[in-house]
C-alpha positions as CSV (number, residue, x, y, z in Angstrom):
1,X,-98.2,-3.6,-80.9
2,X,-98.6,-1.8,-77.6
3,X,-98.8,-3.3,-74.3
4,X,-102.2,-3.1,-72.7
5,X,-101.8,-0.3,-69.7
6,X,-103.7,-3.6,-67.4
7,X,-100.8,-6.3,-67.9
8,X,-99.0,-6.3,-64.8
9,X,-95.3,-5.9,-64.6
10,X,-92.6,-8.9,-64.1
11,X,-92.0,-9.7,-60.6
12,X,-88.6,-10.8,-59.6
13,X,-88.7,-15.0,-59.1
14,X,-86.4,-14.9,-55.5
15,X,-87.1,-11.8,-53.3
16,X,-86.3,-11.5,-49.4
17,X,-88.2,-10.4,-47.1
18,X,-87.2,-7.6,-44.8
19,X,-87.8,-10.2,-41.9
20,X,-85.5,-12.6,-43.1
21,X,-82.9,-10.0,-44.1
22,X,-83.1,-8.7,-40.3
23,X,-82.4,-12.5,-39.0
24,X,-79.5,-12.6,-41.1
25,X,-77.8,-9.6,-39.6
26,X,-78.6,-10.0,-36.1
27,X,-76.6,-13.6,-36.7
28,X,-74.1,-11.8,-38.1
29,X,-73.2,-9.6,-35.5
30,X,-73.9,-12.1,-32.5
31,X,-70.7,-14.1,-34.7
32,X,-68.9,-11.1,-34.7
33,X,-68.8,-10.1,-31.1
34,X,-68.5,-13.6,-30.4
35,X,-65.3,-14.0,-31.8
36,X,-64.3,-10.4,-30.5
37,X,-64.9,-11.6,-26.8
38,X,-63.1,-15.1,-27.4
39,X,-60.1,-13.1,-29.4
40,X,-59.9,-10.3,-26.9
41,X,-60.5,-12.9,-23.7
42,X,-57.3,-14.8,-25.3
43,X,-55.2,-11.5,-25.2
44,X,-55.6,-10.4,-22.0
45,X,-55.1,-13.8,-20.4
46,X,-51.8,-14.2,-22.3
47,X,-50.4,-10.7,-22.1
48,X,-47.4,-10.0,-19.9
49,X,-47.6,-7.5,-17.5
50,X,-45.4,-4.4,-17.3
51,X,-41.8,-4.8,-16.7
52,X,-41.1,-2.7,-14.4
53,X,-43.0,-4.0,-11.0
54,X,-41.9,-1.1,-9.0
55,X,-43.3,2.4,-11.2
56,X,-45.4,4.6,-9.7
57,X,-49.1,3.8,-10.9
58,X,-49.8,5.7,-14.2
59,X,-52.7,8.2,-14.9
60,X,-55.9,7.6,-17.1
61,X,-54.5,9.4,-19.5
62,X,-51.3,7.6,-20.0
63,X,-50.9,4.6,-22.8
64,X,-49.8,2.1,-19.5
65,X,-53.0,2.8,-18.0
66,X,-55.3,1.2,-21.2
67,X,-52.6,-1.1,-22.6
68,X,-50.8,-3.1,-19.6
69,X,-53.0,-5.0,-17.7
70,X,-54.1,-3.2,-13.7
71,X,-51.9,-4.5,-10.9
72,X,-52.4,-4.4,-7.5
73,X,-49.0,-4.8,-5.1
74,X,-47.1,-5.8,-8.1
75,X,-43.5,-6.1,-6.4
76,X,-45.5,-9.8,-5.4
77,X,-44.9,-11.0,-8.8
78,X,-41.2,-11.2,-8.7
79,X,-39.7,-14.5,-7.9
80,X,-38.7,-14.5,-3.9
81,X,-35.3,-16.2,-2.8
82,X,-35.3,-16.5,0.7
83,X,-31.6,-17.9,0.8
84,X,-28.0,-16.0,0.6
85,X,-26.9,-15.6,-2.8
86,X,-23.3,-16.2,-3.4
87,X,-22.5,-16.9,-7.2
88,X,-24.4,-16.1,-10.9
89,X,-23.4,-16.8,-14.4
90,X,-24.6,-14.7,-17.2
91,X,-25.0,-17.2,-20.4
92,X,-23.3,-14.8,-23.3
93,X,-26.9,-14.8,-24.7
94,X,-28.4,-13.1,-21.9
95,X,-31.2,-14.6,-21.0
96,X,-29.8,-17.7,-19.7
97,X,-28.4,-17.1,-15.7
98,X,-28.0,-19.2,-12.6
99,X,-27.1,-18.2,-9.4
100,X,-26.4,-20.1,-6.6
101,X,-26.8,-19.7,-2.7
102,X,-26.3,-21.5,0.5
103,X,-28.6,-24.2,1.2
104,X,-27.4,-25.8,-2.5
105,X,-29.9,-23.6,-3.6
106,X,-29.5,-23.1,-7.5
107,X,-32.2,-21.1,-9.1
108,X,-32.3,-20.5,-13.4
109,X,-33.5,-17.7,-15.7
110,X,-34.4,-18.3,-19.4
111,X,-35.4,-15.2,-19.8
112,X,-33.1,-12.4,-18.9
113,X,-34.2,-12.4,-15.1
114,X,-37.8,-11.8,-15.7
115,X,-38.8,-15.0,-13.7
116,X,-36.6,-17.4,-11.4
117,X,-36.9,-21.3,-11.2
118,X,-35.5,-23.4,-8.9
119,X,-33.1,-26.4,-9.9
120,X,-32.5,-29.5,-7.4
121,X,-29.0,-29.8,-6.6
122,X,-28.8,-33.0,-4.4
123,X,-27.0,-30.9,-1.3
124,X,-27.1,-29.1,1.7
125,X,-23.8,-27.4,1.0
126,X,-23.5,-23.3,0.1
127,X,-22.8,-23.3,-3.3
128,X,-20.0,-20.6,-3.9
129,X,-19.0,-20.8,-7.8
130,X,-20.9,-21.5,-10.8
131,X,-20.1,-21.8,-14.9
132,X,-21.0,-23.4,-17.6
133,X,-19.3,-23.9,-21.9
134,X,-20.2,-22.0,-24.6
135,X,-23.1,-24.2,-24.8
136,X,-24.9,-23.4,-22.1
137,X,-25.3,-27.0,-21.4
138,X,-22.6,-28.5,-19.8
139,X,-21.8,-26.8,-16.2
140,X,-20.3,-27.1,-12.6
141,X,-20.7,-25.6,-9.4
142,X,-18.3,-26.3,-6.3
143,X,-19.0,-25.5,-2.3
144,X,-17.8,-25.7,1.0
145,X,-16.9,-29.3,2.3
146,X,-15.5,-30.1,-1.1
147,X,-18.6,-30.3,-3.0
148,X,-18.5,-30.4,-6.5
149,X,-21.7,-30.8,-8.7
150,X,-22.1,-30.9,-12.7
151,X,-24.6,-30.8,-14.9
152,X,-25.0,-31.9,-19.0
153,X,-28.5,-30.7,-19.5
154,X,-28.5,-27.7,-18.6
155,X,-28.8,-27.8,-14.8
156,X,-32.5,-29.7,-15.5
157,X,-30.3,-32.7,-13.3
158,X,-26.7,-32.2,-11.0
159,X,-25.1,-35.0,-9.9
160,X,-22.0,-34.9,-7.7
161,X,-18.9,-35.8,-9.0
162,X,-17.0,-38.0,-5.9
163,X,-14.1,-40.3,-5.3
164,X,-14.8,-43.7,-6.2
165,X,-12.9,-46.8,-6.6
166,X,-13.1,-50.4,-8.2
167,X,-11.4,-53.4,-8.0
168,X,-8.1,-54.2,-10.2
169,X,-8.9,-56.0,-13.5
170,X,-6.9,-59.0,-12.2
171,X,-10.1,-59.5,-9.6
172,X,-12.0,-59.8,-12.6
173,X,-10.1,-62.5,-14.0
174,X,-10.1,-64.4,-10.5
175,X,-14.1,-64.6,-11.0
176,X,-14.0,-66.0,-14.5
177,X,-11.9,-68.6,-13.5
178,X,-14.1,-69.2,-10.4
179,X,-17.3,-69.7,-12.3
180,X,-15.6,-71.6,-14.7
181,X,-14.4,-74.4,-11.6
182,X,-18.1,-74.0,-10.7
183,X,-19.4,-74.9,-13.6
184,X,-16.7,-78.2,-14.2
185,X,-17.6,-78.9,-10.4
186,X,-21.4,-78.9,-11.2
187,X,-20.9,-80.7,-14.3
188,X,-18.8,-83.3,-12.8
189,X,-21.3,-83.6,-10.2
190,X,-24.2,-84.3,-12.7
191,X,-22.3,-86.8,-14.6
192,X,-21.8,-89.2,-10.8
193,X,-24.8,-89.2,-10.2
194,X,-25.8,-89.9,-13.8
195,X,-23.3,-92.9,-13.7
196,X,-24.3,-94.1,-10.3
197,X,-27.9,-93.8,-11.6
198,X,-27.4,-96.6,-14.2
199,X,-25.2,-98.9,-12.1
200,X,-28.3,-98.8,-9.7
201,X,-30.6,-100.3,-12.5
202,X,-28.0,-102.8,-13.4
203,X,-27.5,-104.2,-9.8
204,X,-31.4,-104.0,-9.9
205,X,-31.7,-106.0,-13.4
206,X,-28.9,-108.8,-11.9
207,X,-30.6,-109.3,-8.6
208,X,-33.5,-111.0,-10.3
209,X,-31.3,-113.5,-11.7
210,X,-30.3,-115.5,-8.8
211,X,-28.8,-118.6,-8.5
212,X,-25.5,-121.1,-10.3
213,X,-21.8,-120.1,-9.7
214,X,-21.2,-116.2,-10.0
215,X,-19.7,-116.6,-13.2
216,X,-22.6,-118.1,-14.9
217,X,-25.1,-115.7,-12.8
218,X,-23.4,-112.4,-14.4
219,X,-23.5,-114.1,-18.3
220,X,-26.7,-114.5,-17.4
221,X,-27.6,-111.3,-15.7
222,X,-25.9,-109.6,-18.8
223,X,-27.8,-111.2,-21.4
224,X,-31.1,-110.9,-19.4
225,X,-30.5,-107.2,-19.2
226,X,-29.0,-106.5,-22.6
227,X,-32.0,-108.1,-23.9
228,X,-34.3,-106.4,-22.3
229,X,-32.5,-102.7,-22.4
230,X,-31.5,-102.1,-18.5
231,X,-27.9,-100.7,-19.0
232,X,-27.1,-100.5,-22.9
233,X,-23.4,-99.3,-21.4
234,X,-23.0,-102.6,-20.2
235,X,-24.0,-104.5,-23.0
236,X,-21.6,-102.8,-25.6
237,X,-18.9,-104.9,-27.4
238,X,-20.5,-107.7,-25.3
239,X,-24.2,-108.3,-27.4
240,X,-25.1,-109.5,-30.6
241,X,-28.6,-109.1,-32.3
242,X,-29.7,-112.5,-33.8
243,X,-32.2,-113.0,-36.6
244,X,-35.0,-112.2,-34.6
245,X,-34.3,-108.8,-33.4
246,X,-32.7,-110.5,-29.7
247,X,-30.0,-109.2,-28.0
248,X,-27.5,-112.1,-26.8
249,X,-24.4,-112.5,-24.7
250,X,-21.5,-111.7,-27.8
């Protein structure tokens, strides 16, 4: 059976639109040179300049020229020192050096000598020698006036190395023992006063029991307080406790 010659052909169920299809790709490329600008922007902010400060400005047609970023009165760049130099020490890697100067100036490379930093001695002194271990960690440096400085990080801290001295041991010993009379002194102190304390409130307690011969006022003074808890000290070995729960005169 043939197909009628009016039946329309099958149309396609998703089609795009030339409009839509232009949207996409002008998105496309606005991504693209976006990231081009943020990639290349990141480049030329982080790329080093050329080493050698002092050459003689290169033509247009020359690789420098469109590679190595354009410098004006590039000698500027280099790290000034405006002290005398007097000592360096070239790490065996080389890119490690310090050099050191009058003033206690020392100033440090990581980096071959591309760019200086300055490290805080702690003197005034001209530094004349400096070296450091295999390491590259541990160093000294010694001046005029006797000055010696050293370093265990690196030369990040100096500190300088002077004549000290501390008492004999034996003074040690003396202030042990001292503390410990202190303490006895203190202690034997506390205790007095402690003692002298409860005598008080036994005078006290007896006062209150007034009158007969002396003898009969203390029995009496010591069973009244006994009884009634003034100076348990006093009543020991001298009490009994009846039935009742009463303290009396043993």
């Amino acid at each position: 059976m043939q197909k009628s010659e009016s039946e329309p052909s099958p149309q396609p169920i998703f089609k795009r639109s030339p409009s839509k299809m232009n949207v996409q790709g002008f998105w496309l490329l606005i991504a693209f040179a976006t990231l081009l600008l943020v990639g290349s922007s990141w480049f030329a902010y982080k790329q080093e300049p050329h080493p050698g400060a002092y050459r003689a400005a290169p033509d247009w047609f020359s690789s420098d020229f469109w590679w190595y970023p354009v410098e004006r009165n590039a000698f500027k760049r280099l790290s000034s020192i405006n002290v005398s130099l007097r000592a360096i020490h070239v790490h065996a890697d080389g890119q490690h050096i310090w050099v050191t100067g009058s003033g206690g100036a020392i100033v440090h490379s990581s980096d071959g000598g591309k760019s200086w930093q300055g490290q805080v001695s702690g003197t005034r002194e001209a530094l004349n020698s400096i070296t450091f271990t295999a390491d590259g960690q541990r160093g000294w440096a010694v001046g005029s006036a006797g000055t010696i400085l050293h370093t265990a990080d690196g030369g990040k801290s100096w500190q300088s190395i002077a004549y000290r001295m501390f008492p004999a041991p034996w003074f040690y010993v003396v202030l042990v023992l001292i503390a410990l009379v202190y303490f006895a002194a203190f202690g034997w102190r506390v205790w007095q006063i402690r003692q002298t304390g409860k005598q008080t409130s036994f005078r006290s307690c007896c006062d209150r029991q007034a009158g007969g011969s002396r003898r009969s006022r203390f029995s009496r003074c010591t069973a009244h307080c006994c009884r009634i808890g003034a100076f348990s000290d006093q009543c020991q070995n001298r009490t009994t406790v009846d039935a009742g729960g009463h303290r009396r005169l043993g």
